[in-house]
C-alpha positions in Angstrom: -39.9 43.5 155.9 -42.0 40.8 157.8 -42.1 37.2 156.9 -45.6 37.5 156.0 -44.8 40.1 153.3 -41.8 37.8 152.0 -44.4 34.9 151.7 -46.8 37.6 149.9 -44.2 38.7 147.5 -42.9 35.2 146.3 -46.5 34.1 145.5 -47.6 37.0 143.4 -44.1 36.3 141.4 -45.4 32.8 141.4 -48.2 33.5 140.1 -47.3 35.8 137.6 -44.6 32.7 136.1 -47.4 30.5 135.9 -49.1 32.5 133.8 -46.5 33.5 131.4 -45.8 29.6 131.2 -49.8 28.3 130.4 -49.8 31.1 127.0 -46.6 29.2 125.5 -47.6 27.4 123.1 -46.8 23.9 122.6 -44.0 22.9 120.1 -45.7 22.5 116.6 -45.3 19.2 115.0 -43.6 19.1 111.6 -46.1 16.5 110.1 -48.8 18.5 111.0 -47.4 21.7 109.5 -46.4 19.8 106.4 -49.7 18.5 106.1 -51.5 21.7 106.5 -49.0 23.5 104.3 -50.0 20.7 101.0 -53.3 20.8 101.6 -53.4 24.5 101.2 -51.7 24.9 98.7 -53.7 22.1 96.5 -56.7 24.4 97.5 -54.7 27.6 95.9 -53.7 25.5 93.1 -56.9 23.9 92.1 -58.6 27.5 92.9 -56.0 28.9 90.3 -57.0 26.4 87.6 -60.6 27.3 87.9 -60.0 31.1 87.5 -56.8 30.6 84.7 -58.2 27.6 83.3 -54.5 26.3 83.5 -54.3 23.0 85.2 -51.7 23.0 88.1 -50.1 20.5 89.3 -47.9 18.9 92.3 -44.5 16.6 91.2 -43.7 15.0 94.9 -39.9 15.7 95.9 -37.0 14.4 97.3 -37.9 17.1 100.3 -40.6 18.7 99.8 -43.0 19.1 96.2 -42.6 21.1 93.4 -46.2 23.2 91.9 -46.2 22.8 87.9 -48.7 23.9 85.2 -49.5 22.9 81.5 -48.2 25.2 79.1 -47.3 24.3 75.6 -48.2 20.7 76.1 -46.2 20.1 79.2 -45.9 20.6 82.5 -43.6 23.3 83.6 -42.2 24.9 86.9 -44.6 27.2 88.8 -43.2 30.4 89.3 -42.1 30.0 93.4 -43.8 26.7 93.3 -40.9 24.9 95.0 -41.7 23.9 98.7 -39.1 22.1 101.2 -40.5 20.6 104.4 -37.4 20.5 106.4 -37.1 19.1 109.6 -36.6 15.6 108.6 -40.4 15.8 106.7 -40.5 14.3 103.4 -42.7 11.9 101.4 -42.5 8.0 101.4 -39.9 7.0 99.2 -41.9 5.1 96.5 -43.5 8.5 96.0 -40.7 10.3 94.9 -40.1 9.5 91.1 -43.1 10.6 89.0 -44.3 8.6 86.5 -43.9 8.7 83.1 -46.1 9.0 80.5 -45.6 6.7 77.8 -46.3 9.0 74.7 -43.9 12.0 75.9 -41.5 10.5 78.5 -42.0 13.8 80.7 -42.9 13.6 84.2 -46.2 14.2 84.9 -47.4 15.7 88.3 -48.7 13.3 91.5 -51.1 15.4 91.8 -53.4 17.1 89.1 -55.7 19.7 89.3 -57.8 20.4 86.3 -59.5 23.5 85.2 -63.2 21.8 86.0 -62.7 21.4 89.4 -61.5 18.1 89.6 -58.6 16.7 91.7 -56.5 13.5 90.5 -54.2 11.9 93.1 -53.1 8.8 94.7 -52.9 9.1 98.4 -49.8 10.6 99.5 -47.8 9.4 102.7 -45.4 12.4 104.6 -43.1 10.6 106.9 -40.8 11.9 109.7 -38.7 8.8 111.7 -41.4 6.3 112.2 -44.5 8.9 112.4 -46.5 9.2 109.0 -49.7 10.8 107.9 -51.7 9.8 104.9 -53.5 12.5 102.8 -56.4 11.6 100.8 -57.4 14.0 97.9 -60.7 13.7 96.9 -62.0 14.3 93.0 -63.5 17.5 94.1 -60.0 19.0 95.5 -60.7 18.6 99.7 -57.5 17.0 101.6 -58.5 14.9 104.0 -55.7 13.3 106.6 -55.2 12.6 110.6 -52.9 14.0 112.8 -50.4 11.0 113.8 -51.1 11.6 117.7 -55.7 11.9 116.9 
């Protein structure tokens, strides 16, 4: 074997690594797939309350968000509607206690999605460390936020 066949050998496996390392993907960030992971599920939630004419709702978390609907004249627990963000992803902290409603001292959802269409919400803030996103929800249901890093 010929230096000239070394050299050719070594760049085609050369080659070949650089390859495989330009498809990895980068590393996703956790704010980002928090953010995208609320604002589609108040898309699923608001589109179930148009077709059941059940309003949803979202009650913020320690860790995550819990999807609630009125039944009976109160908001109960989704079926599977608990959703933890891990990875050190959670809401600001004056989010986390609902407020109360002053004629039935239940909790009552920071988020609520009626069965006309319409969104209610105060903007909600995820945090990881010192990085934070802001999602807007607008009256008609649409999420609008900014990647931390855009």
């Amino acid at each position: 074997m010929t230096l000239t066949e070394v050299l050719v050998a070594v760049f085609i496996m050369a080659l070949a690594a650089g390859m495989v390392t330009m498809t990895l993907r980068p590393r996703a960030d956790p704010l980002v797939e928090a953010a995208t992971r609320l604002e589609q599920d108040v898309s699923a939630a608001l589109n179930l309350a148009l077709v059941t004419g059940i309003p949803q709702g979202l009650m913020v978390t320690d860790n995550g968000y819990q999807r609630v609907r009125w039944t009976n004249k109160t908001w109960s627990a989704a079926p599977g509607g608990a959703v933890s963000f891990g990875r050190n992803v959670g809401f600001d902290a004056r989010l986390t206690s609902s407020f109360i409603s002053s004629d039935t001292d239940a909790p009552q959802p920071d988020v609520i999605l009626d069965s006309t269409g319409t969104a209610q919400s105060e903007p909600l803030k995820l945090v990881r460390g010192r990085e934070a996103i802001e999602l807007n929800i607008a009256p008609n249901g649409e999420v609008k936020w900014e990647a931390p890093d855009a």
